[in-house]
N, C-alpha and C positions, 0 to 999 in steps of 0.2 A: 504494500500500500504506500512507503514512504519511497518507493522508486518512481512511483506513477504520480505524484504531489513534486517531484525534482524535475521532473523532465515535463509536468506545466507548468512549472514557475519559470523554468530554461526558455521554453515558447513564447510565455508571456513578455520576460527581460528580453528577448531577441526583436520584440516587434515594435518599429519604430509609429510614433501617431505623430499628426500636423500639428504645427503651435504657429501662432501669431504672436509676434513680442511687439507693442511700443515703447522705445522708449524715450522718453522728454529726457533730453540733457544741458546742462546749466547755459544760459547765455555766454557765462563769462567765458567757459572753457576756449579755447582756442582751438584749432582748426587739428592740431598733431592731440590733443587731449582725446577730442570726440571718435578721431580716427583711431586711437587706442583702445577708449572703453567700446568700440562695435567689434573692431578686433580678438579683443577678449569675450567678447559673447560668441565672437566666429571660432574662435580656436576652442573653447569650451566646446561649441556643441561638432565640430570637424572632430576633435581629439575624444569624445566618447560616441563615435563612429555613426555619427550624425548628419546627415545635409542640410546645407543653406538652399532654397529655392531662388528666391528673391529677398534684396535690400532695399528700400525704397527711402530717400531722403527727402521728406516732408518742407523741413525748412523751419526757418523761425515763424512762433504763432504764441497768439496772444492767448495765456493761460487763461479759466474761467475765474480763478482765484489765485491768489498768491501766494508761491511756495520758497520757503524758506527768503522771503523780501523780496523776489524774483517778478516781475508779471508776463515775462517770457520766456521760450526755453525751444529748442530747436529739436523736433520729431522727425525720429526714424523709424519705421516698420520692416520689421525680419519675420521672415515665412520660413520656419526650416520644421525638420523631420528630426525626431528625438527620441529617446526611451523616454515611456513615462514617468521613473520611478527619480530619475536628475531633473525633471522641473526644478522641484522644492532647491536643489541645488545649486540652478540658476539662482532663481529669485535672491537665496540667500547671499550671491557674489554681487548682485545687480543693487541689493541693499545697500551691502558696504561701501558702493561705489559712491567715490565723492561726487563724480561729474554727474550722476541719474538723480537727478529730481523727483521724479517718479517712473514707475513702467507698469504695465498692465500686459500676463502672459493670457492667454488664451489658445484654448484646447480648438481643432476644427474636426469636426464627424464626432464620432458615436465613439 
């Protein structure tokens, strides 16, 4: 019984699902900062045998409120393919990160 519970949780860790990340990064960052912290979102999810679909760079836009004194912050949206189980993983690197203002992941399908 405990060989047939390893080899679906083996199934399950193998099967990548779609995420949407935004993430709002500080106005102030510079141009080499912002190009770092999307880097480190790329090489996280590249380096736990991940795909990036699409990077889409939004641009500076006016917050609905203001974060951390901020009322601006420059959005990007990443489309990749991930294990489920390094979301929580993400988020928790994208916390620390000084430059993200905020970010919002999002599951796509079922």
């Amino acid at each position: 019984m405990l060989g047939v519970i390893d080899k679906v949780s083996t199934e399950v860790k193998g099967k990548l699902r779609d995420y949407e990340l935004v993430v709002v990064i500080s106005p102030e960052a510079t141009e080499e900062q912002a190009a770092a912290t999307l880097d480190t979102v790329s090489q996280f999810v590249t380096g736990h045998e991940g795909t990036i679909a699409d990077v889409q760079h939004w641009g500076k836009r006016r917050l609905a409120y203001p974060i951390k004194h901020f009322t601006e912050g420059n959005y990007v949206l990443i489309k990749f393919s991930l294990q489920p189980e390094l979301g929580r993983e993400l988020e928790a690197s994208l916390m620390i990160t000084e430059e993200v203002l905020r970010h919002l992941l999002v599951r796509l399908g079922d």
